[in-house]
Structures are given as C-alpha cells and as structure tokens.
PyMOL Python script that loads the backbone (N, CA, C, O; Angstrom):
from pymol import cmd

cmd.read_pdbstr("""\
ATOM      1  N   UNK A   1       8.250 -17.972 -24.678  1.00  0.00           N
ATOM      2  CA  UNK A   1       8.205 -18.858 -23.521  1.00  0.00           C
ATOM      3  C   UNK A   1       9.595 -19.417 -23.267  1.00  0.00           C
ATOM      4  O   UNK A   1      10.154 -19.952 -24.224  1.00  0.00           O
ATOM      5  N   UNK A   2      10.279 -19.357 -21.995  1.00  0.00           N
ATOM      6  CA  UNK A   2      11.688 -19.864 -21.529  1.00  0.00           C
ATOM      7  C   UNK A   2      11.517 -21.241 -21.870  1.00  0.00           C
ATOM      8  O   UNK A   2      10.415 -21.732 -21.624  1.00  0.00           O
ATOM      9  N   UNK A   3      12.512 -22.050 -22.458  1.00  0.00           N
ATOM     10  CA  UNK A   3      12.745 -23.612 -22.366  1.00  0.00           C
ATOM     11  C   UNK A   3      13.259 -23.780 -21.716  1.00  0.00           C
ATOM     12  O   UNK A   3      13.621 -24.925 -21.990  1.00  0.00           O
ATOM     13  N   UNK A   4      13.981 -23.380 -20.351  1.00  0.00           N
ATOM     14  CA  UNK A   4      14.905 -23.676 -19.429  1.00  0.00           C
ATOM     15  C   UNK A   4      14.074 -23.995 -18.616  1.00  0.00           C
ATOM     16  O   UNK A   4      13.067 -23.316 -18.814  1.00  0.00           O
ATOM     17  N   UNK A   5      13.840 -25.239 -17.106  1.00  0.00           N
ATOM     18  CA  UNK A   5      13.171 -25.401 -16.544  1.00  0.00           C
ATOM     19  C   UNK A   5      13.071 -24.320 -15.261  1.00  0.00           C
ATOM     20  O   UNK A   5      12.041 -24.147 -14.608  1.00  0.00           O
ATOM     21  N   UNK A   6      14.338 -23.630 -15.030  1.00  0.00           N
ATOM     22  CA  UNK A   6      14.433 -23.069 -14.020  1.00  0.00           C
ATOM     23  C   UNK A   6      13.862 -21.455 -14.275  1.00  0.00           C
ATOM     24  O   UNK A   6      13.389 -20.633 -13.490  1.00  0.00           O
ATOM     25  N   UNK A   7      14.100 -21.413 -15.545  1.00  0.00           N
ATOM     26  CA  UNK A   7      13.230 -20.076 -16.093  1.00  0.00           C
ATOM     27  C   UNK A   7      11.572 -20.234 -15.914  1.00  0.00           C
ATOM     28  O   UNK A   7      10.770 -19.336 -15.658  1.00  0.00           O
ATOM     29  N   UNK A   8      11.370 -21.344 -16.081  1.00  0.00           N
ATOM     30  CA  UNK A   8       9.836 -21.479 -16.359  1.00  0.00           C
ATOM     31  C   UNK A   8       9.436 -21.104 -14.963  1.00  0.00           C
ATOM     32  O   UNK A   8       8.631 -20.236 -14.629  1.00  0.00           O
ATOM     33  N   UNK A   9      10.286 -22.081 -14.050  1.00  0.00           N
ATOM     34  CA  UNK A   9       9.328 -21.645 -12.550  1.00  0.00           C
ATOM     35  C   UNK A   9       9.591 -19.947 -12.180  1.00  0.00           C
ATOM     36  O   UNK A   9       8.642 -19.241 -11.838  1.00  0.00           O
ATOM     37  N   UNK A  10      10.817 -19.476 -12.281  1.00  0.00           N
ATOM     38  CA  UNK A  10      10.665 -18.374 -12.493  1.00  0.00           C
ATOM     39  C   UNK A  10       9.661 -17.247 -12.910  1.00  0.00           C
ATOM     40  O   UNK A  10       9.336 -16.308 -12.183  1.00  0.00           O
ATOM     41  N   UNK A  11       9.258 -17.453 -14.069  1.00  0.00           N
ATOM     42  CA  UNK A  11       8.446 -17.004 -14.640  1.00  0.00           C
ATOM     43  C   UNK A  11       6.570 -17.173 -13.826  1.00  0.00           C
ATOM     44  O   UNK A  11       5.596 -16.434 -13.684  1.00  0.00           O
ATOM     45  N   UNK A  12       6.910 -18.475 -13.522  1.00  0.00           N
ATOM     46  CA  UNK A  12       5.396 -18.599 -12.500  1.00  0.00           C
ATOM     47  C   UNK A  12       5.409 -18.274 -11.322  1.00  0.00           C
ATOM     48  O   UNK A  12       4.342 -18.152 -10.721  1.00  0.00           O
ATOM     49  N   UNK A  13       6.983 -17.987 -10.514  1.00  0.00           N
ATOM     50  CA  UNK A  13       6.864 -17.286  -9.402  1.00  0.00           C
ATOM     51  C   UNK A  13       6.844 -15.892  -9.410  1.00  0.00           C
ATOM     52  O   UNK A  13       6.658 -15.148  -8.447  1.00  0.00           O
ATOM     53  N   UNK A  14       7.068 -15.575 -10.668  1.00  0.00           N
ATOM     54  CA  UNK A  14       7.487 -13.590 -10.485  1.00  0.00           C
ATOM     55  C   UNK A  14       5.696 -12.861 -10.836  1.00  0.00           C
ATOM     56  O   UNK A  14       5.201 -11.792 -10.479  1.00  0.00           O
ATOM     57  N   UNK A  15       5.067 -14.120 -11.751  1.00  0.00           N
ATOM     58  CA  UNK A  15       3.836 -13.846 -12.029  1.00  0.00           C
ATOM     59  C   UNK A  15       2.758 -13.922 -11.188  1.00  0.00           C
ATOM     60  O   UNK A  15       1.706 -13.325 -11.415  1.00  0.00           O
ATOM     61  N   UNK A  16       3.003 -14.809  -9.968  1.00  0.00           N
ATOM     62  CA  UNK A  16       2.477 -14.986  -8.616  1.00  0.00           C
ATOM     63  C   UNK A  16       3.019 -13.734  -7.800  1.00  0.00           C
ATOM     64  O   UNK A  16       2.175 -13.538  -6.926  1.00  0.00           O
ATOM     65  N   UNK A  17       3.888 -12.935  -7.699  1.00  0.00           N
ATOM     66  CA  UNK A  17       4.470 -11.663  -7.109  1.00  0.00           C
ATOM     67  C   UNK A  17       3.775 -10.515  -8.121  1.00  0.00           C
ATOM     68  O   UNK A  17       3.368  -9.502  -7.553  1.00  0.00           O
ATOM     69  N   UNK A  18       3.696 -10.554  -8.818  1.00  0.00           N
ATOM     70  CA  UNK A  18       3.298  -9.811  -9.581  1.00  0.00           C
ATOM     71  C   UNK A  18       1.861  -9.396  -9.233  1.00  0.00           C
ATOM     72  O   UNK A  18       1.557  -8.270  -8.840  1.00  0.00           O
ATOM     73  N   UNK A  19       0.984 -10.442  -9.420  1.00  0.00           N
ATOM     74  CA  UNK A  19      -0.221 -10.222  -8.811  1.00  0.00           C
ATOM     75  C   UNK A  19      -0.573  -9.910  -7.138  1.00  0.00           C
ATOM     76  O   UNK A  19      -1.550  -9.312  -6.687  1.00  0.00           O
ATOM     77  N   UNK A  20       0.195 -10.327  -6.640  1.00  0.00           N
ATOM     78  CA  UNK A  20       0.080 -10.095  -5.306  1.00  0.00           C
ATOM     79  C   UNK A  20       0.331  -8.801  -5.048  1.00  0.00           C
ATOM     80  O   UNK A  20      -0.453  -8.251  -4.275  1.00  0.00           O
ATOM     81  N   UNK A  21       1.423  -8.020  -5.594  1.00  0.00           N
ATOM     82  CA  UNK A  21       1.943  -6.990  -5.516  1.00  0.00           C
ATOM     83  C   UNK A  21       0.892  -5.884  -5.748  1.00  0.00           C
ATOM     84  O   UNK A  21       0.546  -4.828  -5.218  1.00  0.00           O
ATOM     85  N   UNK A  22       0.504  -6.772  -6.973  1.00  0.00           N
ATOM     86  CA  UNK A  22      -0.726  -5.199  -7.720  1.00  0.00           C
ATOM     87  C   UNK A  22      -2.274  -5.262  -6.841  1.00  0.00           C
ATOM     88  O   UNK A  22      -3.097  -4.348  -6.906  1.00  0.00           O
ATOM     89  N   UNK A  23      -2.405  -6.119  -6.288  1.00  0.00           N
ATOM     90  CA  UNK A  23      -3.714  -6.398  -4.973  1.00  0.00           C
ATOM     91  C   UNK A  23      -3.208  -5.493  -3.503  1.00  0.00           C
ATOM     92  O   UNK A  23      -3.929  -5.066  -2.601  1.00  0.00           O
ATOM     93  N   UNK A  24      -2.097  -5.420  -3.619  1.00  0.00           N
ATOM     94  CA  UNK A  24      -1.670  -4.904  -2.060  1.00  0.00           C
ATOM     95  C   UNK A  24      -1.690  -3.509  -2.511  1.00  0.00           C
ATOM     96  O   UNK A  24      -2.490  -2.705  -2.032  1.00  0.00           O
ATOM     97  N   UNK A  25      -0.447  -3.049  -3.832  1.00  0.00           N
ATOM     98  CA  UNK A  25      -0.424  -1.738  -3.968  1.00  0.00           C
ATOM     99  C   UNK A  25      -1.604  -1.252  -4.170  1.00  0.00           C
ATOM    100  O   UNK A  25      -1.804  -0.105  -3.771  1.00  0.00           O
ATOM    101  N   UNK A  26      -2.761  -2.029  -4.880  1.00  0.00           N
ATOM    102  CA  UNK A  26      -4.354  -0.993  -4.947  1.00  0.00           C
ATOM    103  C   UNK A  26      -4.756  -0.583  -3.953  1.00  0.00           C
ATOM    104  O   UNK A  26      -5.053   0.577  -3.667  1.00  0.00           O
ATOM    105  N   UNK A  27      -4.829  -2.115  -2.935  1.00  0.00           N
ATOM    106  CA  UNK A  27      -5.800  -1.433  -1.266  1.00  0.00           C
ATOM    107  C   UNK A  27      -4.869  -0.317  -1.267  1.00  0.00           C
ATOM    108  O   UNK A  27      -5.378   0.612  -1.895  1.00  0.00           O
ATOM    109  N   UNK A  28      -3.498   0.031  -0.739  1.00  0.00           N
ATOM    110  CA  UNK A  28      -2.794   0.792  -0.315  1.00  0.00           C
ATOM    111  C   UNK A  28      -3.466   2.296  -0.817  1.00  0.00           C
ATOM    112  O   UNK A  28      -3.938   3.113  -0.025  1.00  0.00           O
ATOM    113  N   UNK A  29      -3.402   2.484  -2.371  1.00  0.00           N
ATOM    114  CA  UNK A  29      -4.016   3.468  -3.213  1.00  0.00           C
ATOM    115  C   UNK A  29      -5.600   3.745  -2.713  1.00  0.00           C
ATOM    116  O   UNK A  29      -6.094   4.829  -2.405  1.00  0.00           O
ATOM    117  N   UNK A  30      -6.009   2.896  -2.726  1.00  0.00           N
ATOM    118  CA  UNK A  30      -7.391   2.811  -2.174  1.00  0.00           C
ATOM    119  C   UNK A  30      -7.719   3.474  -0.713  1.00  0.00           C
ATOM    120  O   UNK A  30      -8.635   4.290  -0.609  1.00  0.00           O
ATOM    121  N   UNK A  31      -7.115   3.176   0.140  1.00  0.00           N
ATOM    122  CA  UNK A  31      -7.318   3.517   1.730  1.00  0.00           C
ATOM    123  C   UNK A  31      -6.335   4.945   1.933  1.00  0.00           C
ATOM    124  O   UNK A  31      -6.389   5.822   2.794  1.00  0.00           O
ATOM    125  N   UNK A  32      -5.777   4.835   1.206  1.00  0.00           N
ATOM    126  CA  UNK A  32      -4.862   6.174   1.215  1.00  0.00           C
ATOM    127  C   UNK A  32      -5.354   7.068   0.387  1.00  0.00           C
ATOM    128  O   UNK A  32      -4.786   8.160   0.415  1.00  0.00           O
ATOM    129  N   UNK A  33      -6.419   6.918  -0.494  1.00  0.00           N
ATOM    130  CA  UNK A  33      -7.515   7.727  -1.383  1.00  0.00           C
ATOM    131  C   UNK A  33      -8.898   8.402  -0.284  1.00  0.00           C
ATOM    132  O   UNK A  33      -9.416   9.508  -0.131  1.00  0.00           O
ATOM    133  N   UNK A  34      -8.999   7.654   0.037  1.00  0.00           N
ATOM    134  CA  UNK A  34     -10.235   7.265   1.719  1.00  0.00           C
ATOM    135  C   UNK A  34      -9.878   8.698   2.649  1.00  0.00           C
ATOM    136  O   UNK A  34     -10.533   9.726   2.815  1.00  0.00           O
ATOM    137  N   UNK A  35      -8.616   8.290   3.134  1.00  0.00           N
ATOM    138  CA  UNK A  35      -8.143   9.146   4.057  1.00  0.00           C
ATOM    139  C   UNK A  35      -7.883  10.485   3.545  1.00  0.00           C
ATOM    140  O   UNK A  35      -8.341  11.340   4.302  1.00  0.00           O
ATOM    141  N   UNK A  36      -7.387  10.885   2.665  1.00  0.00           N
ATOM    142  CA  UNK A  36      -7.395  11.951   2.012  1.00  0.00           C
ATOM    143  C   UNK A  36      -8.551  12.888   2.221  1.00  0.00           C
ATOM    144  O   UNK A  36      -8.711  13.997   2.731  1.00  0.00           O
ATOM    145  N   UNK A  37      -9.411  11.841   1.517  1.00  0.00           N
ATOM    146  CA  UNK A  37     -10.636  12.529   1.189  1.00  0.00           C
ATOM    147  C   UNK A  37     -11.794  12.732   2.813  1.00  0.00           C
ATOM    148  O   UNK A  37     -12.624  13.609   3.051  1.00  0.00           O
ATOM    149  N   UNK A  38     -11.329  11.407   3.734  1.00  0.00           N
ATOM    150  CA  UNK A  38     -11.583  11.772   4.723  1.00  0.00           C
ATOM    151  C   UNK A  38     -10.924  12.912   5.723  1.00  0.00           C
ATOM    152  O   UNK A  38     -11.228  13.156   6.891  1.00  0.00           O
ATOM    153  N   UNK A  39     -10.004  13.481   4.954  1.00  0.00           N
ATOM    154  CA  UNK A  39      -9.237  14.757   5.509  1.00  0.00           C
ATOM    155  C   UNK A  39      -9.575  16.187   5.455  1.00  0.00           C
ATOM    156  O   UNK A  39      -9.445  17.163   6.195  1.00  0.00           O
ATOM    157  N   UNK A  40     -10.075  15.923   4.253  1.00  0.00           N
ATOM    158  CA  UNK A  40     -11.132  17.290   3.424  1.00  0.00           C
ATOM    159  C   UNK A  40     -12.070  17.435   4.041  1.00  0.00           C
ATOM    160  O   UNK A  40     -12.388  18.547   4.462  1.00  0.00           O
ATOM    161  N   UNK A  41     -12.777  16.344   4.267  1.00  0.00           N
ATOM    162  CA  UNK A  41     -14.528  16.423   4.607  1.00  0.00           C
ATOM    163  C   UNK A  41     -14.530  16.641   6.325  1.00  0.00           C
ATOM    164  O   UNK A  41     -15.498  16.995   6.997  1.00  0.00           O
ATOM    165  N   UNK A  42     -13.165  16.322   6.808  1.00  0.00           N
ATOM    166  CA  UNK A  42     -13.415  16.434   8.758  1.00  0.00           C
ATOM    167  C   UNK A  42     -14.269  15.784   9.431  1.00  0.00           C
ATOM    168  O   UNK A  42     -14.654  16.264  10.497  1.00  0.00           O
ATOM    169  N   UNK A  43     -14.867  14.298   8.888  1.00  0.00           N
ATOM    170  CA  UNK A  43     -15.935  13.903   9.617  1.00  0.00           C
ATOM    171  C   UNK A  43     -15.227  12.962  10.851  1.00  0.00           C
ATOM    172  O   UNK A  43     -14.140  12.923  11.428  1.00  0.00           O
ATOM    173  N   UNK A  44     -16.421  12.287  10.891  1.00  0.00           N
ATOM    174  CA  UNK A  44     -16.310  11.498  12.363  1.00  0.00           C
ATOM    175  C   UNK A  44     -15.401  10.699  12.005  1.00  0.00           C
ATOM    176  O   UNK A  44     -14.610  10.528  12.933  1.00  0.00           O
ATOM    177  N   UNK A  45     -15.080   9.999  10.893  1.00  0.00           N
ATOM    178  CA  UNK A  45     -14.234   8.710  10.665  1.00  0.00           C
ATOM    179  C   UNK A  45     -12.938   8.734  10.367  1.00  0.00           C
ATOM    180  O   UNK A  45     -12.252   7.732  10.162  1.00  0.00           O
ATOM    181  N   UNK A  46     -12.391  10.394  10.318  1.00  0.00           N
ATOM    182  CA  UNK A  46     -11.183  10.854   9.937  1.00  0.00           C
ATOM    183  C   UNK A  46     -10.289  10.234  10.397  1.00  0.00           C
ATOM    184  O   UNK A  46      -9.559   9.408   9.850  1.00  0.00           O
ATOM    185  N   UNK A  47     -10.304  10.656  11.573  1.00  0.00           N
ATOM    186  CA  UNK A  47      -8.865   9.802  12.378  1.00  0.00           C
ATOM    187  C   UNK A  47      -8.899   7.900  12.183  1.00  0.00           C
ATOM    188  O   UNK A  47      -7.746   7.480  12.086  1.00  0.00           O
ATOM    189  N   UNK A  48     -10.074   6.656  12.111  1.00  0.00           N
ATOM    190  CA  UNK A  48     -10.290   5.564  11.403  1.00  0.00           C
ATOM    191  C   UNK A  48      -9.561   5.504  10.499  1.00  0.00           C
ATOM    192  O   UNK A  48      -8.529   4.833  10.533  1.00  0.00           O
ATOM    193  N   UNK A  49     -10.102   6.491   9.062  1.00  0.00           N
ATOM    194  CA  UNK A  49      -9.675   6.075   7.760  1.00  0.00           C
ATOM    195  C   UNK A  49      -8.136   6.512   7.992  1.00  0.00           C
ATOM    196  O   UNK A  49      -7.383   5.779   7.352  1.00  0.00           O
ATOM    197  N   UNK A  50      -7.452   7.535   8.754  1.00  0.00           N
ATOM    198  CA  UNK A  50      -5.942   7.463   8.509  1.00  0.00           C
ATOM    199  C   UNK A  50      -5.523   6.429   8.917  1.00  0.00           C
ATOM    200  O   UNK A  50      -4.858   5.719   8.164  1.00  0.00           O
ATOM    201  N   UNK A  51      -5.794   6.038  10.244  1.00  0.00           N
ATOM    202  CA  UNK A  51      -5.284   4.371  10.797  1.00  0.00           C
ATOM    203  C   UNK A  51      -4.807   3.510  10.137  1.00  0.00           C
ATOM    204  O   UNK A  51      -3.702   3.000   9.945  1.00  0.00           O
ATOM    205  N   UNK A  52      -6.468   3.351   9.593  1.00  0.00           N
ATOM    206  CA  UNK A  52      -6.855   2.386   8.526  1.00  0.00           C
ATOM    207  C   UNK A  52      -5.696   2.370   7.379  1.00  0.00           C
ATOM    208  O   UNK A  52      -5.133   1.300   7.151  1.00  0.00           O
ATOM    209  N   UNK A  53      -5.234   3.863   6.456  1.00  0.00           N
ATOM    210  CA  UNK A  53      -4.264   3.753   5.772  1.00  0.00           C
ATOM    211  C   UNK A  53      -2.816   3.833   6.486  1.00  0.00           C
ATOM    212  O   UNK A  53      -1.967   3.783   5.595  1.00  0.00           O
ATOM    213  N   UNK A  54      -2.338   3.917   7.506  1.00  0.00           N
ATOM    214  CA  UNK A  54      -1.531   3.654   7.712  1.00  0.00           C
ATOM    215  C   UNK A  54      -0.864   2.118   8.294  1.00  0.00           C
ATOM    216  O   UNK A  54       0.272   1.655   8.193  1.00  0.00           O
ATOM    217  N   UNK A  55      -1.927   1.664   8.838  1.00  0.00           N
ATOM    218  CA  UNK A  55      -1.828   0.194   8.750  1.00  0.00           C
ATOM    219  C   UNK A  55      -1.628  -0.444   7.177  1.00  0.00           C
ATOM    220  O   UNK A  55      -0.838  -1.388   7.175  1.00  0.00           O
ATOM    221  N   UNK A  56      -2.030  -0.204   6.236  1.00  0.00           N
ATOM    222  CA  UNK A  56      -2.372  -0.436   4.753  1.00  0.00           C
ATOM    223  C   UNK A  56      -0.698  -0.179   4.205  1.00  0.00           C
ATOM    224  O   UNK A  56      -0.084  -1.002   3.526  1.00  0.00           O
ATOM    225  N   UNK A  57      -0.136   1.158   4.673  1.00  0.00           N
ATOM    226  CA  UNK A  57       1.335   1.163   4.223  1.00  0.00           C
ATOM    227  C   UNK A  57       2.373   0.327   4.656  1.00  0.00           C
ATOM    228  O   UNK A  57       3.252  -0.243   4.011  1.00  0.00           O
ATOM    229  N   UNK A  58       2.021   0.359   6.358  1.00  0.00           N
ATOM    230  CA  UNK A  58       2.784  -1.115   7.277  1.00  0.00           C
ATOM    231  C   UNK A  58       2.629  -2.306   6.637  1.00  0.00           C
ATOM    232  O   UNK A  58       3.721  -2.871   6.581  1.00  0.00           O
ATOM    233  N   UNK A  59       1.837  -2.882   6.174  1.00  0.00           N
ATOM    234  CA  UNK A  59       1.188  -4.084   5.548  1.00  0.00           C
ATOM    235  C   UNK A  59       2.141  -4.130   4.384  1.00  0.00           C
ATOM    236  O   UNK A  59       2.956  -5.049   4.297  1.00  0.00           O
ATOM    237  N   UNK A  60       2.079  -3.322   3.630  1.00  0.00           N
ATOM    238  CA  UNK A  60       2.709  -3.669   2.191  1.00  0.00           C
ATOM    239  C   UNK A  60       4.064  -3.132   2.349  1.00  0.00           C
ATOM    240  O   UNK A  60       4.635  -3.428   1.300  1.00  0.00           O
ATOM    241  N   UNK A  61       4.869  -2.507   3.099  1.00  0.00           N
ATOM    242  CA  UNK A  61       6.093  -2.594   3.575  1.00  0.00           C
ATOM    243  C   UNK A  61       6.836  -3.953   4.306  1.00  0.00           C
ATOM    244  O   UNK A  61       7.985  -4.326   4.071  1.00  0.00           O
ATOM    245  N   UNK A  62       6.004  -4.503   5.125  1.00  0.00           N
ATOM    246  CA  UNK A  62       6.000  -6.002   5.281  1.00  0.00           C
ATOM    247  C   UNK A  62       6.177  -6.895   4.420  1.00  0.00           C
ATOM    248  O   UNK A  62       7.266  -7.464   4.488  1.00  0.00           O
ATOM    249  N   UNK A  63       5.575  -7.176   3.734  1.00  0.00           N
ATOM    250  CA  UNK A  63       5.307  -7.622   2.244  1.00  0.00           C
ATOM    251  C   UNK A  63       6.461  -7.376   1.288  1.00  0.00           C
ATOM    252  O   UNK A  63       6.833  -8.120   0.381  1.00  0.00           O
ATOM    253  N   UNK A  64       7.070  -5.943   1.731  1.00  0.00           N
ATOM    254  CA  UNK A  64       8.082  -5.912   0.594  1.00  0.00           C
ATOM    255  C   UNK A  64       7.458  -5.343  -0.929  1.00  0.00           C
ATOM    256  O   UNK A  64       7.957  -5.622  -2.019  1.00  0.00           O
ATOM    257  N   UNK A  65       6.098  -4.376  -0.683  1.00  0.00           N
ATOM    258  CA  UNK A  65       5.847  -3.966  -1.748  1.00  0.00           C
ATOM    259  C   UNK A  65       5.913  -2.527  -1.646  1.00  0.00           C
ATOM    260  O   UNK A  65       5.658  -1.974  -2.715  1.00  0.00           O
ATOM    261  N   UNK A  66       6.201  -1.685  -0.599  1.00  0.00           N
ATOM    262  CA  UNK A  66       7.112  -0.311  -0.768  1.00  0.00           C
ATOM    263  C   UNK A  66       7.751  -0.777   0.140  1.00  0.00           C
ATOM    264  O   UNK A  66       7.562  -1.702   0.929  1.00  0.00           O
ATOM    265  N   UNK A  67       9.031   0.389  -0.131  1.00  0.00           N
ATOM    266  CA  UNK A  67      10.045   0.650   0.215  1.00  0.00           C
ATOM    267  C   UNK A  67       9.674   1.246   1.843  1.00  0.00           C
ATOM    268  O   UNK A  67       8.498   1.359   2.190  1.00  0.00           O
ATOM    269  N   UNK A  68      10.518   1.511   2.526  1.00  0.00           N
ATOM    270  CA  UNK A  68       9.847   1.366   4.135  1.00  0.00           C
ATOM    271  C   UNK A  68      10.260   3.294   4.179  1.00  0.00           C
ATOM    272  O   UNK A  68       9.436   4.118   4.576  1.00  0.00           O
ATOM    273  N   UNK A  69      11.224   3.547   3.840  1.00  0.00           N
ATOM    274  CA  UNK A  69      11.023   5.393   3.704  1.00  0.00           C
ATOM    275  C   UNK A  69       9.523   5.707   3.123  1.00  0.00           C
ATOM    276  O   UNK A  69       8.691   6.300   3.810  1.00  0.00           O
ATOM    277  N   UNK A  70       9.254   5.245   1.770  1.00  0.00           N
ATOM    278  CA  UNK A  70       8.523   5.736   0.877  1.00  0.00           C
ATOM    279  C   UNK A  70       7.197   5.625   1.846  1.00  0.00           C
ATOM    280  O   UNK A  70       6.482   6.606   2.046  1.00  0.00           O
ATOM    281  N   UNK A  71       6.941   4.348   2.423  1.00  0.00           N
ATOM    282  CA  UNK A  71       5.461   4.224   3.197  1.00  0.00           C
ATOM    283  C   UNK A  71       5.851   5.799   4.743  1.00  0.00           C
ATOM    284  O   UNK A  71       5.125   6.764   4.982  1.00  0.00           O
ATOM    285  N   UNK A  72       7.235   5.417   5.454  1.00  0.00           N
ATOM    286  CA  UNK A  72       7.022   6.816   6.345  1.00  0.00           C
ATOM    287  C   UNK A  72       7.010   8.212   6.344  1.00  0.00           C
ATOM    288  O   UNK A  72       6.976   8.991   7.296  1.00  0.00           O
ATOM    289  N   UNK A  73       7.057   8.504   4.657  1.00  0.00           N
ATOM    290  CA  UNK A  73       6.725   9.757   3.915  1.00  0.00           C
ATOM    291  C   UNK A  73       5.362   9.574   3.716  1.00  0.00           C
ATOM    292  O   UNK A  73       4.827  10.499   4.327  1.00  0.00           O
ATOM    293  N   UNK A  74       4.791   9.113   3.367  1.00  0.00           N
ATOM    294  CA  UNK A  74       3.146   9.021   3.116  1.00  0.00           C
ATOM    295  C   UNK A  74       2.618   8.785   4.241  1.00  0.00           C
ATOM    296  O   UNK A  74       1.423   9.077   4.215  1.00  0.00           O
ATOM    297  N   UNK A  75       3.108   8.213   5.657  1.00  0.00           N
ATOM    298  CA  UNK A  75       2.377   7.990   7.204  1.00  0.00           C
ATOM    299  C   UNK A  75       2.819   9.379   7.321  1.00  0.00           C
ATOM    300  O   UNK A  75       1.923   9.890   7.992  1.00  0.00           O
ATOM    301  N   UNK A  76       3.668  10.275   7.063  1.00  0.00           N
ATOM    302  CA  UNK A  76       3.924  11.216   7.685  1.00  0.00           C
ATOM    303  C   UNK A  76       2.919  12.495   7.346  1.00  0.00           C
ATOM    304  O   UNK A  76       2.480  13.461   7.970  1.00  0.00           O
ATOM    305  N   UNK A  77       2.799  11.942   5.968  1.00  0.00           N
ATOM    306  CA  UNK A  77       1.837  13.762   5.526  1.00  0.00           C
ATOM    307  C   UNK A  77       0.560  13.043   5.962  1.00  0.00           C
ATOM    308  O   UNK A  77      -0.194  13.847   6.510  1.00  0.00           O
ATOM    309  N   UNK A  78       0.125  11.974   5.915  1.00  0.00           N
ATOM    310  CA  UNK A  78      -1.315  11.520   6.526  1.00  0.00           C
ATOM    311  C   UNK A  78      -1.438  12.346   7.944  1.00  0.00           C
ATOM    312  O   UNK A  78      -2.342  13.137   8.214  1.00  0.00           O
ATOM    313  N   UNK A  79      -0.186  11.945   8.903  1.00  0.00           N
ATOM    314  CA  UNK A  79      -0.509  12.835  10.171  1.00  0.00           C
ATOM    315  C   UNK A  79      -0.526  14.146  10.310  1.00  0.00           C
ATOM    316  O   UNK A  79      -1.103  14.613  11.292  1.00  0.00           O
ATOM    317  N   UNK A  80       0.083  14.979   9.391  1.00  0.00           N
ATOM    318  CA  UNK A  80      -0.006  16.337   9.458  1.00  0.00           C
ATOM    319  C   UNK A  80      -0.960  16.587   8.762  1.00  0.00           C
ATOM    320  O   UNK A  80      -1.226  17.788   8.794  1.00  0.00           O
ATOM    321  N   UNK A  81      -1.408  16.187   8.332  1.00  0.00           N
ATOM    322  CA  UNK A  81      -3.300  16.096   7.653  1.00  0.00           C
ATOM    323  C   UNK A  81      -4.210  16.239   8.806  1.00  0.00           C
ATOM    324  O   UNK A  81      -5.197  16.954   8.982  1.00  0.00           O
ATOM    325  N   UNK A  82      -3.632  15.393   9.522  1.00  0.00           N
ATOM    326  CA  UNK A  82      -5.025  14.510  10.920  1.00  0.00           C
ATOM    327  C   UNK A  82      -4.471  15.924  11.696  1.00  0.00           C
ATOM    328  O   UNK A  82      -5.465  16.648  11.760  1.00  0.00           O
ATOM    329  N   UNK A  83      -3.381  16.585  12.275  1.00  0.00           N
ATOM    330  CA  UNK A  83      -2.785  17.703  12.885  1.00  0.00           C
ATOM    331  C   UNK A  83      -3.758  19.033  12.936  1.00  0.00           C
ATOM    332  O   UNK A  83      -4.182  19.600  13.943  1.00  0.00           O
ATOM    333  N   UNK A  84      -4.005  19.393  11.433  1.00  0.00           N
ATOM    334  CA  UNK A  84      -4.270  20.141  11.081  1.00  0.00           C
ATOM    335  C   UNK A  84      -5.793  20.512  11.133  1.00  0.00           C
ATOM    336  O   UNK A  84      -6.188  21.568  10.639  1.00  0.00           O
TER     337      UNK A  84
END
""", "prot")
cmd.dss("prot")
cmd.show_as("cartoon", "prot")
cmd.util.cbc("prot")
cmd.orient("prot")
C-alpha cells in the first residue's frame, strides 16, 4: 500500500479506470461477438447487431478505451462482413 497521499488517490483513481475500462471493453467483445455471429447466420437482425457493434467501438474510443485506428479496423471488417 503507497504511504504517499498522492499515490493513494492515485491508486483509487486508476482502480476506478480500471473497472470502467474492463465494463466497456466486455460490451465491446460482447456486441462485436453478436455481430459476427449475426454475420454467419444472415438473419433479419444482421445489419442491427453490426450498428449496434459499431456504435459499441465509437463508445469506447470516446472513452479512451481503444485506440481510434484499432476500433476503424474492426468497423471496417464488420462492413465487409455486412457487404458480403
């Protein structure tokens, strides 16, 4: 445990980022799992669930929890998914 006071809050702000981070990156994993699989199957909700995950990458690029290339490489193969 830091004895420095400025470490301590530190430590309770990076642990507050921390969690936030790992709640955003799941949905992200999550809705971008969705779409995938809604890519395979061709149903009615296909084009939804990509939305859906591409809003999900915007969101956590906002946020500052990917990198803003890394989310328009993953919006990008989502659409040549939906293309195809």
């Amino acid at each position: 445990m830091a004895n420095i006071k400025s470490a301590q809050k530190r430590m309770r702000q990076s642990e507050r980022r921390r969690l936030r981070n790992r709640a955003i990156r799941s949905r992200v994993r999550s809705t971008v799992k969705a779409a995938y699989a809604a890519l395979g199957a061709k149903g009615a909700t296909t084009e939804a669930s990509v939305r859906e995950a591409m809003r999900a990458l915007d969101k956590a690029v906002t946020k500052g929890v990917l990198h803003p290339n890394t989310a328009a490489r993953r919006k990008s193969a989502l659409a040549r998914g939906l293309a195809h």
